[in-house]
C-alpha positions as CSV (number, residue, x, y, z in Angstrom):
1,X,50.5,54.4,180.6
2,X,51.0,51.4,178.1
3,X,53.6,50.4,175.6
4,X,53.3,50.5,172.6
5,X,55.0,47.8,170.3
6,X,55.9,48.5,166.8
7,X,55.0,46.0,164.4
8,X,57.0,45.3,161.5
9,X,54.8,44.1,158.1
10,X,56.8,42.5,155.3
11,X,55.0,41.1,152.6
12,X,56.1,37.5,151.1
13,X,56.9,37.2,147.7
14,X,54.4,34.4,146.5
15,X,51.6,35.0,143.8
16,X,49.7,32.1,144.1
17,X,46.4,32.1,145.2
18,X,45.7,35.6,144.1
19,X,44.3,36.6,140.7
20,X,45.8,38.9,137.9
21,X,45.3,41.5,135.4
22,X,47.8,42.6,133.1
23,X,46.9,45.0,130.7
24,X,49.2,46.0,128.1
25,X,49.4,49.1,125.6
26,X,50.0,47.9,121.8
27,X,51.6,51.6,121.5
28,X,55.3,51.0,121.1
29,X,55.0,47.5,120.8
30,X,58.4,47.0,120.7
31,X,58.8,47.9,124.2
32,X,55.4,46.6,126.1
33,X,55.6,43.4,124.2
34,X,58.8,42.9,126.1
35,X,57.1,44.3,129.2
36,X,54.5,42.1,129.1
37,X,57.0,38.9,128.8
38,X,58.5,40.6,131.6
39,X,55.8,41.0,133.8
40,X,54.3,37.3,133.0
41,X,57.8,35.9,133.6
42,X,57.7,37.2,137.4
43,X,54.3,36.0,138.3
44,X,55.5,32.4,136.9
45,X,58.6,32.4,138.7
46,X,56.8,33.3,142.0
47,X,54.1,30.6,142.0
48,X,51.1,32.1,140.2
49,X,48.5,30.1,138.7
50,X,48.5,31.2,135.2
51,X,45.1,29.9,134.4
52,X,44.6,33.1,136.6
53,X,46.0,35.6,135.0
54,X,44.0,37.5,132.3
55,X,46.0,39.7,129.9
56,X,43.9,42.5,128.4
57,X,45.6,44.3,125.2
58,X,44.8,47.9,124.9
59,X,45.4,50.9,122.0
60,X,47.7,52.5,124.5
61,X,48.6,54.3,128.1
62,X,45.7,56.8,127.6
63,X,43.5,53.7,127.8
64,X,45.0,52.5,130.8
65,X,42.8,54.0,133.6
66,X,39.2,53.0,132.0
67,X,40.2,50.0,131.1
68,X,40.9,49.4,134.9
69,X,37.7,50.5,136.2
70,X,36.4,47.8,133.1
71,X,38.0,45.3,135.1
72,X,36.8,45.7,138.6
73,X,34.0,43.6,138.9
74,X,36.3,40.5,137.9
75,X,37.6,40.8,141.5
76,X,40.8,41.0,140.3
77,X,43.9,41.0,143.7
78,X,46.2,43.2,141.9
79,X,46.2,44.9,138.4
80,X,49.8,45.1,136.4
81,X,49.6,48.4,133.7
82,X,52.1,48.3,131.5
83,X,53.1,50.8,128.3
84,X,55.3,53.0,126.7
85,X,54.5,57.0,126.4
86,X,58.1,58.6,124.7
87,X,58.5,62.0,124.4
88,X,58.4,63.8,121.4
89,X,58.3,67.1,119.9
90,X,55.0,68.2,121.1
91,X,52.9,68.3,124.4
92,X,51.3,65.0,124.1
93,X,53.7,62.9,125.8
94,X,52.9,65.2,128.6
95,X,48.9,64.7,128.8
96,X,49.1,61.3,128.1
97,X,51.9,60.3,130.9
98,X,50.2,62.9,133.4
99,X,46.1,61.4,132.7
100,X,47.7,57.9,132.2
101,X,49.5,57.9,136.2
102,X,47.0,60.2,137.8
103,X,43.6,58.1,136.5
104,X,45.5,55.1,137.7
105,X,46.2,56.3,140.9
106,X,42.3,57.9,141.7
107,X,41.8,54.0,140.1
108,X,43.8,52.1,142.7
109,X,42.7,54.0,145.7
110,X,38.9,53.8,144.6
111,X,39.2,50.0,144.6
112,X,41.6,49.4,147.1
113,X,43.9,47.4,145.0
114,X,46.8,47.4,144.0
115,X,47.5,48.8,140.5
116,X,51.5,48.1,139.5
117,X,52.7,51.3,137.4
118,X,54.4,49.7,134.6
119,X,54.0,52.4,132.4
120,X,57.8,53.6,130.6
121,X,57.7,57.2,130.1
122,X,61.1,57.9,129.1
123,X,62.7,60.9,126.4
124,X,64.0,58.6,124.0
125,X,63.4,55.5,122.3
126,X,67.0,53.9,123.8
127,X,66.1,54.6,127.3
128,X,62.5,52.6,126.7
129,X,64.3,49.9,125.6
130,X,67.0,49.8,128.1
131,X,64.2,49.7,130.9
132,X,62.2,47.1,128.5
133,X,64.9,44.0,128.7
134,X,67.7,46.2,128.1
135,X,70.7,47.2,130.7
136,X,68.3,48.7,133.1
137,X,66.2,45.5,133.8
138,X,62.5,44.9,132.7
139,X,60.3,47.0,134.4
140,X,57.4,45.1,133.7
141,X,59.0,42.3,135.6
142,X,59.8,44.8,138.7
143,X,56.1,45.7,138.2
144,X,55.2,42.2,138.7
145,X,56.8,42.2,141.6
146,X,55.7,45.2,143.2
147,X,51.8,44.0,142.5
148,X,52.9,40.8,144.1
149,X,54.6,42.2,147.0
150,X,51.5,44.6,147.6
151,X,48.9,41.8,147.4
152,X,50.8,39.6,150.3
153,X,51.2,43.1,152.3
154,X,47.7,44.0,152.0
155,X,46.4,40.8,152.9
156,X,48.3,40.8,156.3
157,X,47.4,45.0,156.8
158,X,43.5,44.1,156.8
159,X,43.9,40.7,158.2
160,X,45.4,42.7,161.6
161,X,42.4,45.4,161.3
């Protein structure tokens, strides 16, 4: 009988080398203009080359999943979506949020890369902006992050295959 060894993956937090999308709603541009700054600030700060970072502006989160599947013959490592779906008095903040996350998830495991969930959908206007810059952090920077960390993790998965 052999051992087995357990292997331990962790993923370094460096973006250069790799090539990015961000694409951001106009919807509440309030809030995913400051995602957007968020989200470019991280990939600076961890080494990416910004010459390869294309940003794609889009009407809003209902656009988010198409426009992905736009973008994947430019070979793109990881795709950032960022928006702003808040709810309201009637049921489209719930078809829009629901279509928006569950096209970009069929999206992400189609291609087999990563797609960083950026989008804010939150009950009021305050709590957008508190996860927009605000006192719960910029999400589109922790989104940033998360693509980054899943680029460097994939890379090392399929490099063991």
């Amino acid at each position: 009988m052999s051992e087995h060894t357990n292997q331990s993956f962790d993923a370094e937090m460096q973006a250069g080398g790799f090539r990015f999308a961000v694409v951001a709603s106009r919807f509440n541009s309030f809030v995913t203009e400051q995602l957007l700054s968020g989200a470019l600030a991280a990939l600076k700060q961890q080494g990416a080359d910004m010459a390869q970072v294309d940003v794609v502006r889009i009407p809003g989160a209902w656009e988010l999943p198409i426009t992905v599947r736009a973008l994947e013959h430019r070979k793109y490592d990881a795709i950032i979506c960022l928006g702003a779906v808040i709810k309201g008095d009637t049921p489209h903040f719930d078809y829009v949020a629901g279509e928006a996350s569950r096209g970009l998830s069929a999206e992400s495991l189609r291609m087999g890369v990563p797609i960083a969930f950026g989008l804010l959908t939150t009950n009021t206007l305050e709590q957008a902006t508190d996860r927009a810059g605000g006192k719960h952090g910029n999400k589109g920077f922790d989104s940033a992050m998360t693509a980054i960390e899943m680029v460097n993790l994939l890379r090392k998965l399929r490099a063991q295959a």
